[in-house]
C-alpha positions as a LaTeX table, in Angstrom:
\begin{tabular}{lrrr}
\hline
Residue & $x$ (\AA) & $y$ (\AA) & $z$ (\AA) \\
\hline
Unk1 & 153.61 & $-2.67$ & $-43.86$ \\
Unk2 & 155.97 & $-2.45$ & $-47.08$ \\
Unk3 & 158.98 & $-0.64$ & $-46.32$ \\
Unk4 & 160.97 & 1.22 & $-48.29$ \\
Unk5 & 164.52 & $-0.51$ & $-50.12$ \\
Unk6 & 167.34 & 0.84 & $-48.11$ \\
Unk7 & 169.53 & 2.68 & $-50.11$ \\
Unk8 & 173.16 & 1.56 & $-50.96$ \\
Unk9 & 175.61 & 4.29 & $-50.22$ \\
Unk10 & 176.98 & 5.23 & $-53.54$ \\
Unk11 & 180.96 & 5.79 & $-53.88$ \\
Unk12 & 180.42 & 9.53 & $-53.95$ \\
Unk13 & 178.16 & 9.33 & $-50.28$ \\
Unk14 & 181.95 & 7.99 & $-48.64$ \\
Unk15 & 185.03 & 10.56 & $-48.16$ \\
Unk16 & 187.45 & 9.68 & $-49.53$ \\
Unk17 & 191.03 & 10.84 & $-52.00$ \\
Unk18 & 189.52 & 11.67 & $-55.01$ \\
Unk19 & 188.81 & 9.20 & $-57.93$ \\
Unk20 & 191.06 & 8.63 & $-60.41$ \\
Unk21 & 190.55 & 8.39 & $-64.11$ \\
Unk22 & 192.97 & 7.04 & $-67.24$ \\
Unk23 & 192.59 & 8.67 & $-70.80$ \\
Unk24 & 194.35 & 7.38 & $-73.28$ \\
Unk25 & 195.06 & 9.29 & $-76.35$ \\
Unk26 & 194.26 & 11.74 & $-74.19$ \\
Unk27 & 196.33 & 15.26 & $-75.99$ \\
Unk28 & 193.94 & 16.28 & $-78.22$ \\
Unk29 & 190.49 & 15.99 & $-79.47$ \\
Unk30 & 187.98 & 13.76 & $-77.99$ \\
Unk31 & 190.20 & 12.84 & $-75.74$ \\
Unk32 & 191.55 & 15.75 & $-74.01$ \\
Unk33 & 188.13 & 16.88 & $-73.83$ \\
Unk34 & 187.39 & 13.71 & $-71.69$ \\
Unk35 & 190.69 & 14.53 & $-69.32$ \\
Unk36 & 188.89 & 18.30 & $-68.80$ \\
Unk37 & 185.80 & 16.59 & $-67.99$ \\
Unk38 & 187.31 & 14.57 & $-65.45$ \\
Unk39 & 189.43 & 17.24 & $-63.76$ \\
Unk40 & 186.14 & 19.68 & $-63.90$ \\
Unk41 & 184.21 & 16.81 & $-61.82$ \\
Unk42 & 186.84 & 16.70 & $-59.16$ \\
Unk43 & 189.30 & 13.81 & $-60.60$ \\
Unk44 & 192.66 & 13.09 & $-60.64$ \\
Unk45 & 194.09 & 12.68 & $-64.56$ \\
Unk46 & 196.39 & 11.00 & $-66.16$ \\
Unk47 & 196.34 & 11.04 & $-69.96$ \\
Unk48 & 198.57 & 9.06 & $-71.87$ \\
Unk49 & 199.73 & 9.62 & $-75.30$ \\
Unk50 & 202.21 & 8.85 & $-78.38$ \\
Unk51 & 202.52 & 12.59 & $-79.46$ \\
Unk52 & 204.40 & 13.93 & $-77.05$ \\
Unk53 & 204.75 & 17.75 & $-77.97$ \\
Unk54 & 200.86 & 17.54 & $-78.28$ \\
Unk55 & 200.94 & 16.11 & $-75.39$ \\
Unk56 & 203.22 & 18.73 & $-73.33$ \\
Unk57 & 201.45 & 21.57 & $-75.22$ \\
Unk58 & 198.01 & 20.19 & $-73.68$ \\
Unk59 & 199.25 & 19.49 & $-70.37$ \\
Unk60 & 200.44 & 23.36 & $-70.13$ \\
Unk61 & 197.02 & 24.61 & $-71.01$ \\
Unk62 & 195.26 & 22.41 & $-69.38$ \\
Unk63 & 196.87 & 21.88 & $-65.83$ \\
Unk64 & 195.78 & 22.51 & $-61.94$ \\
Unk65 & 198.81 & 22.08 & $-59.71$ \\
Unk66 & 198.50 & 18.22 & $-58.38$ \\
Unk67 & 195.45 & 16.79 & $-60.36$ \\
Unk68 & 196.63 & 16.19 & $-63.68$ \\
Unk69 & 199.91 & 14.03 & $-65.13$ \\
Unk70 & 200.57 & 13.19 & $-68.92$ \\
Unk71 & 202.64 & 10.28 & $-69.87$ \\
Unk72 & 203.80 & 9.39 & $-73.31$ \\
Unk73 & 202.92 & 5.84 & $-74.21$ \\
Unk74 & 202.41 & 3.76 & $-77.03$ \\
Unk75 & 199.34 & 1.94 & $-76.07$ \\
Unk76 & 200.03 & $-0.87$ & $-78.26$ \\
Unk77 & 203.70 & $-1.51$ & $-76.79$ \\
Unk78 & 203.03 & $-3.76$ & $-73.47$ \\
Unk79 & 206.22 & $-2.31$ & $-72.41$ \\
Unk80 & 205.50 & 0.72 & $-72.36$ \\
Unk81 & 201.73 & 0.33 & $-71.07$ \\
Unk82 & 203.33 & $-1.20$ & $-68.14$ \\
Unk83 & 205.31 & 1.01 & $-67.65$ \\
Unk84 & 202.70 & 4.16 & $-67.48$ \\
Unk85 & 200.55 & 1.66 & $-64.92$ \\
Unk86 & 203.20 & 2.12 & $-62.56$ \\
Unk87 & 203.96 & 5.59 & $-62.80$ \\
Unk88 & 199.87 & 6.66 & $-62.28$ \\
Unk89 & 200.31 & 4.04 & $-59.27$ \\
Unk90 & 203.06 & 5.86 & $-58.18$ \\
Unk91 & 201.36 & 9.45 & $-58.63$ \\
Unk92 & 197.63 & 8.59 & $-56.94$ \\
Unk93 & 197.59 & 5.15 & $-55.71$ \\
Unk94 & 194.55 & 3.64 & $-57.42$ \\
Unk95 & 192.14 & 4.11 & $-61.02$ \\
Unk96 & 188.82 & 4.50 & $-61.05$ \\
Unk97 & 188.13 & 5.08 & $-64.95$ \\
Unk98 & 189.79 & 4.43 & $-67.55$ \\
Unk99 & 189.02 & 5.72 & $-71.31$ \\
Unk100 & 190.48 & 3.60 & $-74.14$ \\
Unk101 & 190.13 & 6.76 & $-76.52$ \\
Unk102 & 193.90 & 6.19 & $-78.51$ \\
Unk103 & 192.78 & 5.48 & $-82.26$ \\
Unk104 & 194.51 & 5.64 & $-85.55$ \\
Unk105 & 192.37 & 5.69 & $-89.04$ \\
Unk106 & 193.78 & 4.62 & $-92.73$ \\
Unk107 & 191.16 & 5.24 & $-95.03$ \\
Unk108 & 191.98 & 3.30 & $-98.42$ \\
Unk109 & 189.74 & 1.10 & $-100.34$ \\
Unk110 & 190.54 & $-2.56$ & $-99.21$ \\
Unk111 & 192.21 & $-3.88$ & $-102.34$ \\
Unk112 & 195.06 & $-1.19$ & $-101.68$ \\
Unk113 & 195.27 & $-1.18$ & $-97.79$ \\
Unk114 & 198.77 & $-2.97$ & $-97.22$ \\
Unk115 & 198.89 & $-5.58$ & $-93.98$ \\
Unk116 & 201.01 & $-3.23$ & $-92.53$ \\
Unk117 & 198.87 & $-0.77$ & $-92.43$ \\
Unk118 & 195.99 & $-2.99$ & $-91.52$ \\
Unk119 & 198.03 & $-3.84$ & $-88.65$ \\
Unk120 & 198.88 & $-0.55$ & $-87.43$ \\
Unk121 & 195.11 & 0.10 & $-86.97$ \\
Unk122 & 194.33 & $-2.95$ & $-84.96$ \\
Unk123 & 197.84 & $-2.46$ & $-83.07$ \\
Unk124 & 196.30 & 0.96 & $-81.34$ \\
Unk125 & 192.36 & 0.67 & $-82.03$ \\
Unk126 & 192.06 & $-3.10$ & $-80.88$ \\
Unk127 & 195.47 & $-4.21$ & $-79.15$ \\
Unk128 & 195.89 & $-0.87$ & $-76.88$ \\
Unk129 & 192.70 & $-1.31$ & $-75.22$ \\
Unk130 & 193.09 & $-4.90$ & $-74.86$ \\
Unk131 & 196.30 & $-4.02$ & $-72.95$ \\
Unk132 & 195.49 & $-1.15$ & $-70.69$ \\
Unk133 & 191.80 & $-3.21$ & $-70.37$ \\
Unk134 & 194.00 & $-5.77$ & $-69.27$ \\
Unk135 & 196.79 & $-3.17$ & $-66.84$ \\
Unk136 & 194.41 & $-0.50$ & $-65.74$ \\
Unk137 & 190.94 & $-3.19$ & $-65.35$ \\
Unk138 & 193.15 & $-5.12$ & $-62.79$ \\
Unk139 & 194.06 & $-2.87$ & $-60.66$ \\
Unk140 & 190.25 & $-1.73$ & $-60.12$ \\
Unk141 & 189.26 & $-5.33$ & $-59.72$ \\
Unk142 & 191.83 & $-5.74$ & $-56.96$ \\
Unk143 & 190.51 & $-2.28$ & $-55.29$ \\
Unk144 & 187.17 & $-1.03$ & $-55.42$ \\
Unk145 & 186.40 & $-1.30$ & $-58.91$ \\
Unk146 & 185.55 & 1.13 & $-61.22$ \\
Unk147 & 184.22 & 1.81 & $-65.10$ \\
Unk148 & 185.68 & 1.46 & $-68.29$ \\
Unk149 & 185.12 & 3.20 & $-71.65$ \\
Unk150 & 185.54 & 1.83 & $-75.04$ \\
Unk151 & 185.66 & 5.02 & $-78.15$ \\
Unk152 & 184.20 & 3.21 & $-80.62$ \\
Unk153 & 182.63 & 4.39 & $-83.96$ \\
Unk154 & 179.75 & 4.31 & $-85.62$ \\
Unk155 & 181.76 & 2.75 & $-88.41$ \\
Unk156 & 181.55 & $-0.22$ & $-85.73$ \\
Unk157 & 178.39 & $-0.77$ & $-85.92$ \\
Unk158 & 177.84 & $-0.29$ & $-89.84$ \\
Unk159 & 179.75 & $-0.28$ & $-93.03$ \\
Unk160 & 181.11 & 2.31 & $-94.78$ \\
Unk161 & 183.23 & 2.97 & $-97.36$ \\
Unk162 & 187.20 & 2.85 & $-96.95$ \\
Unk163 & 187.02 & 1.80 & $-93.33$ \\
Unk164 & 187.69 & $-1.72$ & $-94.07$ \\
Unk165 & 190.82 & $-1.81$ & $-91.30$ \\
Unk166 & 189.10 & 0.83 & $-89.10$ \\
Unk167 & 185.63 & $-0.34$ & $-89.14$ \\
Unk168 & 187.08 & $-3.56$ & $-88.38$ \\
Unk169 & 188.90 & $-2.62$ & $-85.59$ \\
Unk170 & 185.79 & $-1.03$ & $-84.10$ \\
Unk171 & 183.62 & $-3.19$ & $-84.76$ \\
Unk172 & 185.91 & $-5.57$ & $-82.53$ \\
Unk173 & 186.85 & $-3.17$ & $-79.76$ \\
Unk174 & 182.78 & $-3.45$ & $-79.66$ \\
Unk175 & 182.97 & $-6.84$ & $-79.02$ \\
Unk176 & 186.35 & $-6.90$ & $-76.80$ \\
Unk177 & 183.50 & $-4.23$ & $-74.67$ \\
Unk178 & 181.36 & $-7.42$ & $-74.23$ \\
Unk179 & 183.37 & $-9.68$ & $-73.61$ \\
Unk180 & 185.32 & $-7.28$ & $-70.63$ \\
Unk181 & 182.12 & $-6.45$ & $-69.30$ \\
Unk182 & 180.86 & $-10.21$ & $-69.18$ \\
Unk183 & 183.98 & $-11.21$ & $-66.57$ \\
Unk184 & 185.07 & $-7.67$ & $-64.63$ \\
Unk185 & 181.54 & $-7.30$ & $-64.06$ \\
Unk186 & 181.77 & $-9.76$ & $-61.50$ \\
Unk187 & 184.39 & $-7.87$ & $-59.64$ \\
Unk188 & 182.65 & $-4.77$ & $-59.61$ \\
Unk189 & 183.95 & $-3.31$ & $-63.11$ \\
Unk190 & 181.56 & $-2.00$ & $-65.58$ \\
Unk191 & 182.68 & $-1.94$ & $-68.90$ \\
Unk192 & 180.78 & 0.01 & $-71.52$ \\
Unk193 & 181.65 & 1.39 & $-75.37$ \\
Unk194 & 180.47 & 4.81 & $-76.96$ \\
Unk195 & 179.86 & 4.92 & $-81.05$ \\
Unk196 & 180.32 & 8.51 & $-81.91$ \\
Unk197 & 179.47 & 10.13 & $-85.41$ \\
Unk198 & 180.68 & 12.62 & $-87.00$ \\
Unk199 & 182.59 & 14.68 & $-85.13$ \\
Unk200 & 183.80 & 18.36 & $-84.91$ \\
Unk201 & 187.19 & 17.99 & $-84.40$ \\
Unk202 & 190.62 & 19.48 & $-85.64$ \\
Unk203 & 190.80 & 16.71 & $-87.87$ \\
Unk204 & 187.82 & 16.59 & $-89.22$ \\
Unk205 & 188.11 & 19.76 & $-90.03$ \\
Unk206 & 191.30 & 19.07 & $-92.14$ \\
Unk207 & 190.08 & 15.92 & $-94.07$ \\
Unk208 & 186.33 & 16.16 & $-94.47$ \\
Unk209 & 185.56 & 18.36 & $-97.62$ \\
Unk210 & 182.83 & 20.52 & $-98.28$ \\
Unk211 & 181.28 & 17.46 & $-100.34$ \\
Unk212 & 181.29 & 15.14 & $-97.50$ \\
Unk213 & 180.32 & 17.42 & $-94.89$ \\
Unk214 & 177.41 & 18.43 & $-96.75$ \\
Unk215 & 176.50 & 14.41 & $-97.23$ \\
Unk216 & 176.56 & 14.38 & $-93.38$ \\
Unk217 & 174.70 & 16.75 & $-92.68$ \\
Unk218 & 171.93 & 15.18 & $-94.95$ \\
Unk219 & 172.08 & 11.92 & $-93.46$ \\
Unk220 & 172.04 & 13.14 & $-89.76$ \\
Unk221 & 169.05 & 13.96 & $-88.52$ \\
Unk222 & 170.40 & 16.09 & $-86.40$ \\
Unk223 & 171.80 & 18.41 & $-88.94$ \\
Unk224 & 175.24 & 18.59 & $-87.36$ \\
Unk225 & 178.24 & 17.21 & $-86.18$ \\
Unk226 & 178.71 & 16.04 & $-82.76$ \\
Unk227 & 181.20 & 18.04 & $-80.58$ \\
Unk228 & 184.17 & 16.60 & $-78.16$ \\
Unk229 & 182.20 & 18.09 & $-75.18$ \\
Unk230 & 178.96 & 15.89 & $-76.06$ \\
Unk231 & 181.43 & 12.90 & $-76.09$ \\
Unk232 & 183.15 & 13.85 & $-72.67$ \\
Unk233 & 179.70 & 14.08 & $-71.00$ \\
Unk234 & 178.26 & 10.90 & $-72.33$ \\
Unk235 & 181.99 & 9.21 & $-71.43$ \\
Unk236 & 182.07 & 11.33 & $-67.63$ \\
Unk237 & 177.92 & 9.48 & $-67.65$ \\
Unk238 & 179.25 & 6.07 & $-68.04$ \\
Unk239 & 182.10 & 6.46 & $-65.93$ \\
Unk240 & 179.81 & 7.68 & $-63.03$ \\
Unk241 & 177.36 & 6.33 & $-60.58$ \\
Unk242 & 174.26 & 7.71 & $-61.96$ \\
Unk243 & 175.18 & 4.43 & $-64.71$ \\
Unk244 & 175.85 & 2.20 & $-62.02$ \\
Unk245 & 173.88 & $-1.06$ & $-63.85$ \\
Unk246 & 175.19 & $-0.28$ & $-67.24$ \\
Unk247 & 177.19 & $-2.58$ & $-68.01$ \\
Unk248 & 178.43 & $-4.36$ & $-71.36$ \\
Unk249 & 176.64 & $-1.74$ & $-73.30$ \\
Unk250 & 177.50 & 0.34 & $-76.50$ \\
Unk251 & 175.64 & 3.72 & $-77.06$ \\
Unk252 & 175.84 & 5.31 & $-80.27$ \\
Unk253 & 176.32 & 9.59 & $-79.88$ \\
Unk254 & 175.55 & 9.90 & $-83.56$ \\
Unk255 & 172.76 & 12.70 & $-83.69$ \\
Unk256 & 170.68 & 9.90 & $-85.08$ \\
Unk257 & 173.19 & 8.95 & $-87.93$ \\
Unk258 & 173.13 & 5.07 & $-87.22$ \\
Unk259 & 169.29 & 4.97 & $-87.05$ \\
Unk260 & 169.02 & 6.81 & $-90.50$ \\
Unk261 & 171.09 & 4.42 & $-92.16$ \\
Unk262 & 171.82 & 6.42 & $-95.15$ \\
Unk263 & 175.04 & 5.59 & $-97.23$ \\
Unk264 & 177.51 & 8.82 & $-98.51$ \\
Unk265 & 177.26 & 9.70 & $-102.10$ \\
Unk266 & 180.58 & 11.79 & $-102.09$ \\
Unk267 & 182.61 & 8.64 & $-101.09$ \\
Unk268 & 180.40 & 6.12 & $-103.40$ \\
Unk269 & 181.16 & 8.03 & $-106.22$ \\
Unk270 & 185.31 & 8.47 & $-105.19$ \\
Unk271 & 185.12 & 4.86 & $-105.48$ \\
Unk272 & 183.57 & 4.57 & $-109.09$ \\
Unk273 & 180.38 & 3.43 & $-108.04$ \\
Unk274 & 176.95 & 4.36 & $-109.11$ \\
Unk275 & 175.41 & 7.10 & $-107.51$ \\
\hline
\end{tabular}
């Protein structure tokens, strides 16, 4: 007679305090819509950010009594990374998730982008998760472990034009997913990477022009940006234990945008190229 696997319990089948999650860059955008994910499926949140009036201004809106703490930290200072590891310690005694979301972009074609500003990009996009992958990761190996989330781009995973520090800088947090995943999967951490498109936030809103938009929309076959909600959910996915043998992966939320593999006429022809 073949019997039937026995089931593992899953972390949600145990009481226990609630989970804990870690969003970085976590006061506006994709990122605060991750933190309202979490808090909607029962976390505790901390998000952590540079902007601190941003910050304060979503933490007002946004907060239930006990379950939710902002910090203001520059993710690429180990300082002050550090230093926000022991206050969510302090506040809820373990992490669970943690979101490297904090990104900065410098779009300039790459005779004109200075070192300094190609430094500033891989200072938050690469060195910020490599920290707080290195903080927040060991205090999940040392517990019960947990997930991590990499917010890549889909500039990671193909070129485009005037993303030469930014595509760069996702293209290695893509890698630096890998390579985590590789070695804290063996103590129980999963450690996975979302590509996102196009996206409908405030600041796309403010840089992308009518032009550009309209090139989008052509070469996404969905017709459409993404929105910050469809990132949260894929993110809250990851983090959860319906993904609980993904691991090392990278999962482009792109409306199809990747697979098309169309280029942008609007931004070929800023540069002087031929259409």
């Amino acid at each position: 007679m073949i019997h039937p696997p026995i089931r593992q319990p899953l972390m949600n089948d145990i009481p226990s305090k609630p989970r804990v999650a870690v969003v970085t860059g976590g006061a506006r955008g994709i990122g605060r819509a991750i933190g309202e994910w979490f808090l909607h499926h029962h976390y505790q949140v901390a998000l952590l950010d540079i902007d601190g009036p941003t910050l304060d201004s979503a933490l007002a809106e946004m907060a239930p009594a006990q379950g939710l703490i902002g910090i203001h930290c520059d993710v690429s200072d180990p300082a002050q990374v550090q230093r926000a590891t022991g206050q969510v310690m302090a506040r809820f005694g373990q992490v669970n998730a943690l979101v490297n979301n904090a990104g900065v972009a410098i779009f300039k074609p790459c005779a004109e982008i200075s070192f300094a500003q190609w430094r500033s990009v891989m200072a938050t996009n690469l060195d910020g998760a490599f920290l707080c992958t290195q903080a927040f990761g060991a205090l999940m190996a040392q517990g019960q472990g947990g997930a991590i989330v990499n917010i890549a781009s889909i500039s990671g995973l193909r070129a485009s034009t005037l993303r030469v520090a930014y595509g760069t800088s996702k293209a290695a947090l893509i890698h630096l997913t890998r390579q985590y995943a590789v070695e804290l999967g063996n103590v129980g951490v999963r450690v996975n990477a979302i590509a996102p498109g196009p996206v409908e936030t405030e600041m796309a809103k403010l840089v992308h022009s009518v032009a550009l938009r309209s090139d989008y929309y052509d070469a996404i076959p969905l017709g459409r940006y993404g929105t910050v909600q469809e990132m949260a959910r894929t993110v809250g996915f990851l983090c959860s234990d319906e993904a609980s043998f993904i691991n090392g992966q990278v999962l482009a939320v792109d409306g199809g945008f990747d697979a098309a593999g169309v280029g942008l006429p609007t931004l070929r022809r800023r540069m002087g190229a031929p259409g």
